[in-house]
MIFI-462059 format. One record per atom (N, C-alpha, C, O): residue number from 1; x, y, z; atom name; residue in three letters. Coordinates in steps of 0.1 Angstrom, whole numbers. Example, Ala and Ser with C-alpha at 12.3 -4.5 7.8 and 13.67 -1.06 7.14 Angstrom:
2
+-----+-------+-------+-------+------+------+
: pos :  east : north :    up : site : code :
+-----+-------+-------+-------+------+------+
:   1 :   132 :   -57 :    78 :    N :  ALA :
:   1 :   123 :   -45 :    78 :   CA :  ALA :
:   1 :   132 :   -33 :    78 :    C :  ALA :
:   1 :   142 :   -33 :    85 :    O :  ALA :
:   2 :   128 :   -22 :    71 :    N :  SER :
:   2 :   137 :   -11 :    71 :   CA :  SER :
:   2 :   129 :     0 :    79 :    C :  SER :
:   2 :   134 :    11 :    80 :    O :  SER :
+-----+-------+-------+-------+------+------+
***
This chain:
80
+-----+-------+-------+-------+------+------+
: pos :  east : north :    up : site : code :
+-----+-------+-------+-------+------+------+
:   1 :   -24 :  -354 :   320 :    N :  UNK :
:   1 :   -23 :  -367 :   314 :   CA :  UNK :
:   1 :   -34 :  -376 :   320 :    C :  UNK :
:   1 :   -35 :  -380 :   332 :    O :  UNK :
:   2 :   -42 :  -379 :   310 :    N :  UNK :
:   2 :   -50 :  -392 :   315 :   CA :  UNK :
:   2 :   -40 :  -403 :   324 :    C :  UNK :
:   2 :   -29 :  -406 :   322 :    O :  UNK :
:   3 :   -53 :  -411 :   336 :    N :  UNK :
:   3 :   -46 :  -422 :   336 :   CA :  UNK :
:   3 :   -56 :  -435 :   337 :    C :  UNK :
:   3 :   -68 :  -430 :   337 :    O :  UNK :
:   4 :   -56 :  -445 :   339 :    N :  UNK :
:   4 :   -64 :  -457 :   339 :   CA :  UNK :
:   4 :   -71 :  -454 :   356 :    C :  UNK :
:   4 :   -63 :  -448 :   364 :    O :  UNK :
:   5 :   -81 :  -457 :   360 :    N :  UNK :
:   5 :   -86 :  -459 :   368 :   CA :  UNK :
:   5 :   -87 :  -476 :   372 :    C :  UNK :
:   5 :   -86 :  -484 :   363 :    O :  UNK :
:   6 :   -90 :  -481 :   387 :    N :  UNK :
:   6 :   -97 :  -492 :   390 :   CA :  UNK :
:   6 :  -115 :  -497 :   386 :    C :  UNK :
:   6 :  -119 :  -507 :   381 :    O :  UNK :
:   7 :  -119 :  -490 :   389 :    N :  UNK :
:   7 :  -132 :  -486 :   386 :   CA :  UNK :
:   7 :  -136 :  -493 :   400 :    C :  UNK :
:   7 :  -146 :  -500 :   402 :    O :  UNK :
:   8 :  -126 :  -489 :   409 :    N :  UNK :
:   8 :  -135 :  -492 :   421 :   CA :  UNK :
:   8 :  -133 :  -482 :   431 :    C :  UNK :
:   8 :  -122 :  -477 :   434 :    O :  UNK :
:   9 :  -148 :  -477 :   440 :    N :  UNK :
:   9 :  -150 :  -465 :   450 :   CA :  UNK :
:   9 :  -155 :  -472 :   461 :    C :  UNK :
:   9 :  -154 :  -484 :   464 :    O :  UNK :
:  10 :  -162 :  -458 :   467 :    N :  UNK :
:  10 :  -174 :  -456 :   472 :   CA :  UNK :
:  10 :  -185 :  -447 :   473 :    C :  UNK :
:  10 :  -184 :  -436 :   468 :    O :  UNK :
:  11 :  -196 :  -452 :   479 :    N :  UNK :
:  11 :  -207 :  -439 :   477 :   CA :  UNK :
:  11 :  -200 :  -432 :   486 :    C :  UNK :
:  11 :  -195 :  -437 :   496 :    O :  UNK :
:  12 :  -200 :  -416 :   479 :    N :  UNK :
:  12 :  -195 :  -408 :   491 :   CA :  UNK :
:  12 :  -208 :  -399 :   490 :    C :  UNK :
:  12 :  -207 :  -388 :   497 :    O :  UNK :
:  13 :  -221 :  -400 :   482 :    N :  UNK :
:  13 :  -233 :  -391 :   487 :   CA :  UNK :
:  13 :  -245 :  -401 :   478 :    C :  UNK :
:  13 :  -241 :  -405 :   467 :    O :  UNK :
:  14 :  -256 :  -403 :   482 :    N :  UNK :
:  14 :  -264 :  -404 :   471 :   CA :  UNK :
:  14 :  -283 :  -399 :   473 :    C :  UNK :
:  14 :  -287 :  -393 :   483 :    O :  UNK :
:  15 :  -288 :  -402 :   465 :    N :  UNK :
:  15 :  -306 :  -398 :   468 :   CA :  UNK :
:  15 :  -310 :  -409 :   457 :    C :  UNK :
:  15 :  -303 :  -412 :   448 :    O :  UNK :
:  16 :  -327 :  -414 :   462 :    N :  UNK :
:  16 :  -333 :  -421 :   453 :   CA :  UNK :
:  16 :  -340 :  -414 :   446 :    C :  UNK :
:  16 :  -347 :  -405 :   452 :    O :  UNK :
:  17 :  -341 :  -415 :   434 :    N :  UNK :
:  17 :  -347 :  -410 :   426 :   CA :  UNK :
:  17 :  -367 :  -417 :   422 :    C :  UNK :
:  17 :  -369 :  -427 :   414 :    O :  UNK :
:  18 :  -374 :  -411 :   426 :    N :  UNK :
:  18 :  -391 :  -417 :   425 :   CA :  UNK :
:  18 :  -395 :  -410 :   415 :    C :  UNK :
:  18 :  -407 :  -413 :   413 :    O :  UNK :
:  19 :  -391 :  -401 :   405 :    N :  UNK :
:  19 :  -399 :  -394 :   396 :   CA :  UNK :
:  19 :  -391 :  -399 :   381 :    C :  UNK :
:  19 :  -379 :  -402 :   380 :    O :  UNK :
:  20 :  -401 :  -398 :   369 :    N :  UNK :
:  20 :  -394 :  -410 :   361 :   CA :  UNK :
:  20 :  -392 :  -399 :   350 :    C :  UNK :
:  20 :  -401 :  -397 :   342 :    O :  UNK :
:  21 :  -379 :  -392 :   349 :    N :  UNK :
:  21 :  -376 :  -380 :   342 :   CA :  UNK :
:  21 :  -368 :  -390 :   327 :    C :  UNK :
:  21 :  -365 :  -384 :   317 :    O :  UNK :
:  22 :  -367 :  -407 :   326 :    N :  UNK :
:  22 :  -364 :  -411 :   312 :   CA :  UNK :
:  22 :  -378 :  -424 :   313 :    C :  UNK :
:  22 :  -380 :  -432 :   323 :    O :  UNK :
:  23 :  -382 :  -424 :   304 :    N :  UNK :
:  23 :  -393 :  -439 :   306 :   CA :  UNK :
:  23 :  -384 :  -450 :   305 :    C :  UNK :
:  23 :  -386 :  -460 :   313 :    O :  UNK :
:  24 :  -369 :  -449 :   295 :    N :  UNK :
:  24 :  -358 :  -464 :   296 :   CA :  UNK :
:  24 :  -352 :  -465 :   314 :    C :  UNK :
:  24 :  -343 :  -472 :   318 :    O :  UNK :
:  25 :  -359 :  -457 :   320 :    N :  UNK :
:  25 :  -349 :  -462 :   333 :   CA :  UNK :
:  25 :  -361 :  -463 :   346 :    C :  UNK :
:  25 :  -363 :  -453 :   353 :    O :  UNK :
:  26 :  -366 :  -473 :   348 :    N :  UNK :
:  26 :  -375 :  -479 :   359 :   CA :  UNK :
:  26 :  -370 :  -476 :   373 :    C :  UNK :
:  26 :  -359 :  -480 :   377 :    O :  UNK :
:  27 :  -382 :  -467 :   381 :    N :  UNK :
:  27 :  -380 :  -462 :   387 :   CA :  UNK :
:  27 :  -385 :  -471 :   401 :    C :  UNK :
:  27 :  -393 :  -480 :   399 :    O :  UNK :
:  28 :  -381 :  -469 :   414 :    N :  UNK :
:  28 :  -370 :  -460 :   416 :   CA :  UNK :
:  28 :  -356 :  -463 :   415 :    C :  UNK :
:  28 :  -353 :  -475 :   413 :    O :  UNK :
:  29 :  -346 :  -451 :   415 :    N :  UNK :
:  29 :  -329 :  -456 :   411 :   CA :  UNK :
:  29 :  -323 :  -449 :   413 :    C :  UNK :
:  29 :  -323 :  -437 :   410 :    O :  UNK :
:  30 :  -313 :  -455 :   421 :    N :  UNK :
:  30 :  -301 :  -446 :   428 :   CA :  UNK :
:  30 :  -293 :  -436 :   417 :    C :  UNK :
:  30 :  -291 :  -440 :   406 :    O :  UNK :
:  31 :  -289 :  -423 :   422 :    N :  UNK :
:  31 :  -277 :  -414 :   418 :   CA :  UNK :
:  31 :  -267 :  -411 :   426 :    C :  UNK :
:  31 :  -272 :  -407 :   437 :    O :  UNK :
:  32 :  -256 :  -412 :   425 :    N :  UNK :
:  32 :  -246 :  -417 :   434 :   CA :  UNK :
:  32 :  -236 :  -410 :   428 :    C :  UNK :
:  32 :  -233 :  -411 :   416 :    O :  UNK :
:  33 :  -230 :  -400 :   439 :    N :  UNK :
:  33 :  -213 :  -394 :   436 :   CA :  UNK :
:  33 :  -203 :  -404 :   440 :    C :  UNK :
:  33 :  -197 :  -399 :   450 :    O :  UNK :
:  34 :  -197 :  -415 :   436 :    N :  UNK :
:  34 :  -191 :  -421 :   437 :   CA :  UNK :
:  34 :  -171 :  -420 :   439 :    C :  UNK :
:  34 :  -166 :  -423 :   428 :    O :  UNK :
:  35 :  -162 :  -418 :   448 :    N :  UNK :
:  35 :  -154 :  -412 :   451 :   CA :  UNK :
:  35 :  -145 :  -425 :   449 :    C :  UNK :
:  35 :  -146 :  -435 :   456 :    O :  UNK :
:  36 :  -135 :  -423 :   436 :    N :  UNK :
:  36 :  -127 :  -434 :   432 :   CA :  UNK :
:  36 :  -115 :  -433 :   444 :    C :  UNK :
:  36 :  -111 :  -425 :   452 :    O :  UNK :
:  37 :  -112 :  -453 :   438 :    N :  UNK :
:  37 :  -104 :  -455 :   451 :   CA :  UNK :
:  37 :   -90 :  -444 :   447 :    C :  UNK :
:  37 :   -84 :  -437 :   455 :    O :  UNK :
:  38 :   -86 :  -445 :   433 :    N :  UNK :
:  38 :   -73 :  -439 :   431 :   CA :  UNK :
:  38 :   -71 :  -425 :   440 :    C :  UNK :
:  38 :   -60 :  -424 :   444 :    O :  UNK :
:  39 :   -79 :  -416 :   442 :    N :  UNK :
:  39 :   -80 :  -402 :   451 :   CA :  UNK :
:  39 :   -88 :  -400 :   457 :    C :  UNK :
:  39 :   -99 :  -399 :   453 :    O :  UNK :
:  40 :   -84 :  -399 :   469 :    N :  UNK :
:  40 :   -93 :  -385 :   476 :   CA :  UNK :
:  40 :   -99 :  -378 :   471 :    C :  UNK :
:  40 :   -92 :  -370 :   465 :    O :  UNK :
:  41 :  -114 :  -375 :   471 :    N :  UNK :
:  41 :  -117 :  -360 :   462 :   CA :  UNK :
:  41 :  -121 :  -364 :   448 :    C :  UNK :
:  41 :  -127 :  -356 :   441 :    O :  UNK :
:  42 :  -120 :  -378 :   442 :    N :  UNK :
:  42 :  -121 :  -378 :   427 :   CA :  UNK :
:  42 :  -136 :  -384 :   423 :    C :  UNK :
:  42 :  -136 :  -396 :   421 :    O :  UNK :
:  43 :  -149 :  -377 :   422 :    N :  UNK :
:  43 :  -157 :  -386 :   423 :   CA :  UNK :
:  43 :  -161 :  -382 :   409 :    C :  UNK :
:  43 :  -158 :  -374 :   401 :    O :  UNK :
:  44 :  -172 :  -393 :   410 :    N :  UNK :
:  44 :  -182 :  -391 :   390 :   CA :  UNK :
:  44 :  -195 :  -397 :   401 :    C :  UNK :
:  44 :  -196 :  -403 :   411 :    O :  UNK :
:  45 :  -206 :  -389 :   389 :    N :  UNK :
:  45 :  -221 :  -390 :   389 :   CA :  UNK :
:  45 :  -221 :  -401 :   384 :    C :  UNK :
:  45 :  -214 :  -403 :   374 :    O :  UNK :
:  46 :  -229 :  -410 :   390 :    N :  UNK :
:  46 :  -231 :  -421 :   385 :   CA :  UNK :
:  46 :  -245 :  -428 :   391 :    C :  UNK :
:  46 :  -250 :  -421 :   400 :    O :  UNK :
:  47 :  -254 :  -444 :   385 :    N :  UNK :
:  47 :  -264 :  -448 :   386 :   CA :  UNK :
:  47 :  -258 :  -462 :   398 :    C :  UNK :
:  47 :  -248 :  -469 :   395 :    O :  UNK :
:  48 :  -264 :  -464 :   408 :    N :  UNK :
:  48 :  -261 :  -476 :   417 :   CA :  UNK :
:  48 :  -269 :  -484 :   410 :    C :  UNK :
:  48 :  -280 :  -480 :   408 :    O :  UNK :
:  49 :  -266 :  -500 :   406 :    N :  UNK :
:  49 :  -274 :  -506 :   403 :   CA :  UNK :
:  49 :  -272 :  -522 :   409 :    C :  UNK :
:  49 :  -262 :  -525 :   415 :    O :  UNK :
:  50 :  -283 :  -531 :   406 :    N :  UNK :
:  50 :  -280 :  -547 :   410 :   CA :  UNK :
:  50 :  -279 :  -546 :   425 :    C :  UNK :
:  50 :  -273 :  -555 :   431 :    O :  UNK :
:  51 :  -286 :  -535 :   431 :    N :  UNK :
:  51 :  -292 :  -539 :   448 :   CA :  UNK :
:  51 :  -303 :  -534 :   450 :    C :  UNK :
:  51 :  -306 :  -527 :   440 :    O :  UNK :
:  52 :  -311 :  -534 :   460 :    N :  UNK :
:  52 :  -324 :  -524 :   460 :   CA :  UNK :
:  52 :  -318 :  -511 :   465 :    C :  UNK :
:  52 :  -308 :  -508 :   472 :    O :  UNK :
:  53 :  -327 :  -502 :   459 :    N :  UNK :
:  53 :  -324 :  -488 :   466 :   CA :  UNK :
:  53 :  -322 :  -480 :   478 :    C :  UNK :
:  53 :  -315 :  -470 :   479 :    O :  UNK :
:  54 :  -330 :  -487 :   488 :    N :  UNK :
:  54 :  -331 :  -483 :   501 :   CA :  UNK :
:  54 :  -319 :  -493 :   510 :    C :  UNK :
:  54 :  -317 :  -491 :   522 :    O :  UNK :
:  55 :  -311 :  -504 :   500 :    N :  UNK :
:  55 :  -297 :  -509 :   510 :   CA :  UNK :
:  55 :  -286 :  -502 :   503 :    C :  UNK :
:  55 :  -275 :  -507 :   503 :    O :  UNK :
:  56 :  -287 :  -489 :   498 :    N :  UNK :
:  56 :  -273 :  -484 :   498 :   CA :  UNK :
:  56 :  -267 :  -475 :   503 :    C :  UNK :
:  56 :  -271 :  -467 :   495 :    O :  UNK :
:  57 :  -260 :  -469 :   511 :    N :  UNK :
:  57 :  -254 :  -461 :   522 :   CA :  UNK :
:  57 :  -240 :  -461 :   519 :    C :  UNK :
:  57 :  -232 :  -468 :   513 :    O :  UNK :
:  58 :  -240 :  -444 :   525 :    N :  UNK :
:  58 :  -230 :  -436 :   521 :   CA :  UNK :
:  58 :  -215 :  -446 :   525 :    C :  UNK :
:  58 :  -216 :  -454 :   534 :    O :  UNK :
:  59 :  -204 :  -442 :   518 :    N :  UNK :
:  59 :  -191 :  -454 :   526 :   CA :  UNK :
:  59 :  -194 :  -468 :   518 :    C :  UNK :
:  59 :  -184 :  -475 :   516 :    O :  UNK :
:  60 :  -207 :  -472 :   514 :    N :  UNK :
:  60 :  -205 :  -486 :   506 :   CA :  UNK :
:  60 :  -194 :  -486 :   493 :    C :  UNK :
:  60 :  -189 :  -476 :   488 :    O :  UNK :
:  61 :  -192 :  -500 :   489 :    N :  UNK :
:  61 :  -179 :  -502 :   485 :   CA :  UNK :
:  61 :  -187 :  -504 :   468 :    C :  UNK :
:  61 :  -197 :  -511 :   466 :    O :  UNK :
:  62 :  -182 :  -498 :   461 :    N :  UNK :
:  62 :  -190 :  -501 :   445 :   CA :  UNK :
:  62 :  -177 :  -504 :   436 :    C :  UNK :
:  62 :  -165 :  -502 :   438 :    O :  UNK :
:  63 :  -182 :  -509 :   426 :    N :  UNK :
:  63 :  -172 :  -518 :   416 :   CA :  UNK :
:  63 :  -183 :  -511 :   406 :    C :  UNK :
:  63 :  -195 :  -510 :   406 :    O :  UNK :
:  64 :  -169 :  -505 :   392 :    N :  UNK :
:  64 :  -180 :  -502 :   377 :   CA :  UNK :
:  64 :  -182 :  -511 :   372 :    C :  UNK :
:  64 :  -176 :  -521 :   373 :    O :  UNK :
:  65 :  -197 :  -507 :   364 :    N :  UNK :
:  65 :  -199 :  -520 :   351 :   CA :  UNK :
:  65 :  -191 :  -516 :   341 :    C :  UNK :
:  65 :  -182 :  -509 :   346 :    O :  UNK :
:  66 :  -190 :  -518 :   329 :    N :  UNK :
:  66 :  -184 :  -518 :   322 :   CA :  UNK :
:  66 :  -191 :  -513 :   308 :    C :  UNK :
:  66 :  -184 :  -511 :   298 :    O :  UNK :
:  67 :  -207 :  -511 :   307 :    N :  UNK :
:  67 :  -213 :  -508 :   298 :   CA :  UNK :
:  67 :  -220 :  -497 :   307 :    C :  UNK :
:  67 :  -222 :  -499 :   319 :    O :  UNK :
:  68 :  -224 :  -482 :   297 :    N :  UNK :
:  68 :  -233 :  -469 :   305 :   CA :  UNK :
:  68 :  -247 :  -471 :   309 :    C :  UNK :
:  68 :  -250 :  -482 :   303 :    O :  UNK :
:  69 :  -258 :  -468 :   314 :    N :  UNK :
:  69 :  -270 :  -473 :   315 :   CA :  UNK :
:  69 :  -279 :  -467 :   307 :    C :  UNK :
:  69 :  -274 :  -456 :   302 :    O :  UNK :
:  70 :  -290 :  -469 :   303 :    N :  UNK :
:  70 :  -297 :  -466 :   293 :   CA :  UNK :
:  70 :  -300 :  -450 :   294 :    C :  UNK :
:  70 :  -307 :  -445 :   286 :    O :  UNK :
:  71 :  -293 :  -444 :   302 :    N :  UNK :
:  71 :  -295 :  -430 :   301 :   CA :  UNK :
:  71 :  -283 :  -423 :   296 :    C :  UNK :
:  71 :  -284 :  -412 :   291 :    O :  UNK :
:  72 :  -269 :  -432 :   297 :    N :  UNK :
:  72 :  -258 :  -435 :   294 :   CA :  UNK :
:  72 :  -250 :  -423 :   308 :    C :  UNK :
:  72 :  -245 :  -412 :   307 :    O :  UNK :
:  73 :  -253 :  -430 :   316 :    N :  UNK :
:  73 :  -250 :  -428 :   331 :   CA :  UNK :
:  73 :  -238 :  -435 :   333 :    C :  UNK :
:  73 :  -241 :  -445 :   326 :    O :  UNK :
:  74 :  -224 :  -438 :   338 :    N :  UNK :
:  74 :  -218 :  -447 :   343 :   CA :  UNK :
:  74 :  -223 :  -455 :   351 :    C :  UNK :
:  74 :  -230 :  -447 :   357 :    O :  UNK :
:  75 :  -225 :  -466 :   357 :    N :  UNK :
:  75 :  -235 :  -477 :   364 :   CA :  UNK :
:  75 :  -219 :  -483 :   373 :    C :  UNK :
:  75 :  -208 :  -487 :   370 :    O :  UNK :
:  76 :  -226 :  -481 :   387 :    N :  UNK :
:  76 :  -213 :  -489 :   394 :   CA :  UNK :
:  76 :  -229 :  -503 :   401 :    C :  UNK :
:  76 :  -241 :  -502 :   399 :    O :  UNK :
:  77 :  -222 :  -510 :   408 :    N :  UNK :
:  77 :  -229 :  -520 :   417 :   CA :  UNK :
:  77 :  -218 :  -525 :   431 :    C :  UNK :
:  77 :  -206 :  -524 :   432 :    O :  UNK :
:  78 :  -227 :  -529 :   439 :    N :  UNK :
:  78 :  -223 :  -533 :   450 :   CA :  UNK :
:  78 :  -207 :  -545 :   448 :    C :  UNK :
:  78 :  -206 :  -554 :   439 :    O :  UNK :
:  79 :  -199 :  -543 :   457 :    N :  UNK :
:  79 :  -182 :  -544 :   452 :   CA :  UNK :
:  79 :  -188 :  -560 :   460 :    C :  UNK :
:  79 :  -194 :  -562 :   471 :    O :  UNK :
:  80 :  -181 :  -570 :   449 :    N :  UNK :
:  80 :  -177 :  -581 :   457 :   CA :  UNK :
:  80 :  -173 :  -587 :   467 :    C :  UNK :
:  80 :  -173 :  -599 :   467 :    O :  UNK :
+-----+-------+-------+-------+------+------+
***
């Protein structure tokens, strides 16, 4: 059974990405396994966005957006 998530994690792994494999997505840009708060263990691929790339570290606290990124990535950003 599906259930609702928070849409809020953390990075639990990421790498920057410097090679520009879509032209809609300006490089460079985080990819990020993001490990929701609801479980232990529950993560999605997803795009870090709205900080620079070299301030994000593993354990930071991310909040989803709400629309996918031009690659139609889920997009989290730095948690309020």
């Amino acid at each position: 059974m599906a259930r609702p998530v928070s849409g809020r994690g953390t990075v639990f792994t990421y790498t920057v990405n410097h090679h520009a494999f879509n032209p809609e997505i300006p490089t460079p840009y985080v990819i990020a396994l993001v490990e929701l708060a609801e479980q232990s263990g529950l993560r999605i691929a997803a795009n870090i966005v709205d900080c620079e790339p070299d301030s994000v570290t593993c354990g930071m606290r991310v909040e989803a957006l709400p629309e996918p990124g031009p690659g139609g990535a889920p997009r989290f950003a730095p948690a309020r």
